[in-house]
C-alpha positions in Angstrom: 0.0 0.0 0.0 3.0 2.4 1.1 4.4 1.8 -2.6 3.9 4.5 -4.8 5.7 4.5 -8.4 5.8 6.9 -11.6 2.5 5.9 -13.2 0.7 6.5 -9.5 2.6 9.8 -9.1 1.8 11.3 -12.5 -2.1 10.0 -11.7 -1.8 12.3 -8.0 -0.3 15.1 -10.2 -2.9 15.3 -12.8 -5.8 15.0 -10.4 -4.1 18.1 -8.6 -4.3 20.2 -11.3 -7.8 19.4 -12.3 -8.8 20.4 -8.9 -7.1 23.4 -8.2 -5.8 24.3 -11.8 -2.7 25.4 -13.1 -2.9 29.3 -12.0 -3.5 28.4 -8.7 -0.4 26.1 -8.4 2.3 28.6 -8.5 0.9 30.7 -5.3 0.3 27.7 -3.4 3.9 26.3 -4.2 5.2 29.6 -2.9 3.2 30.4 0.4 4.3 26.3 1.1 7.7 27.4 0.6 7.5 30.5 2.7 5.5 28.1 5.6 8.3 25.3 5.4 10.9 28.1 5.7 9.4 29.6 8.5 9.0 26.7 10.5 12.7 25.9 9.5 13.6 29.2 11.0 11.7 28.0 14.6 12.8 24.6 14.7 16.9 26.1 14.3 15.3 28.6 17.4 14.4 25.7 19.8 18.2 24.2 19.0 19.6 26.8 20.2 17.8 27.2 23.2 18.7 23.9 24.2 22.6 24.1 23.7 22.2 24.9 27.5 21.1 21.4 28.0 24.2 19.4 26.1 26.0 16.9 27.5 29.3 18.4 29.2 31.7 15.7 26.5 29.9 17.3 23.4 30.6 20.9 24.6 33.8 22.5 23.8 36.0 22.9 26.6 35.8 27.1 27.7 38.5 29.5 28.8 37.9 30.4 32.8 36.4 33.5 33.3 38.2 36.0 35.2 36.2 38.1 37.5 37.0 41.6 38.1 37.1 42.7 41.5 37.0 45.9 43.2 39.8 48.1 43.9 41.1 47.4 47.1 41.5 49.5 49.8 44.1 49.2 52.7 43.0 48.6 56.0 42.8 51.2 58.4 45.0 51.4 61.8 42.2 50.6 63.8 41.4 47.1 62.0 45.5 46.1 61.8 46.0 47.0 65.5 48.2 50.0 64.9 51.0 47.5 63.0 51.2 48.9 59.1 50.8 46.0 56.5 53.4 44.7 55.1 53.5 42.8 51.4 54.4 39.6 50.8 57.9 40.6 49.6 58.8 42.9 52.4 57.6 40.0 54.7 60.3 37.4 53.3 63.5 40.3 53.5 62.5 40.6 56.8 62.3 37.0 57.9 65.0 36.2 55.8 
């Protein structure tokens, strides 16, 4: 039943331009053209909506982000105690 050759083709084709003639044709061959490109347009939509949910081994692997912090500002004298920070550096040539 699901076999369809030339001869039963040609037969569907002729019946469809007996029914809807051959002026009609054209316009419906283009707004079914505009329709399948539309809903081509939706379906690539949903794809990329999804990329969120892809497996983590499909994904391409991604650069760390660096954050950008705030400037920082040194502590006062009454959260160190009175002592001045010191850097790291000036830290090691004094315990060295």
């Amino acid at each position: 039943m699901g076999n369809l050759g030339v001869p039963e083709l040609l037969i569907i084709a002729g019946v469809i331009i007996l029914l809807f003639g051959a002026r009609k044709l054209p316009e419906m061959a283009r707004s079914l053209g505009k329709s399948a490109k539309a809903f081509k347009e939706e379906t690539k939509g949903m794809r990329g909506e999804d990329g969120a949910e892809k497996p983590v081994a499909a994904q391409e692997p991604q650069q760390p982000v660096q954050q950008q912090l705030p400037p920082t500002q040194p502590p006062s004298p009454s959260q160190t105690n009175g002592v001045t920070p010191q850097s790291v550096e000036q830290q090691n040539k004094n315990a060295g």
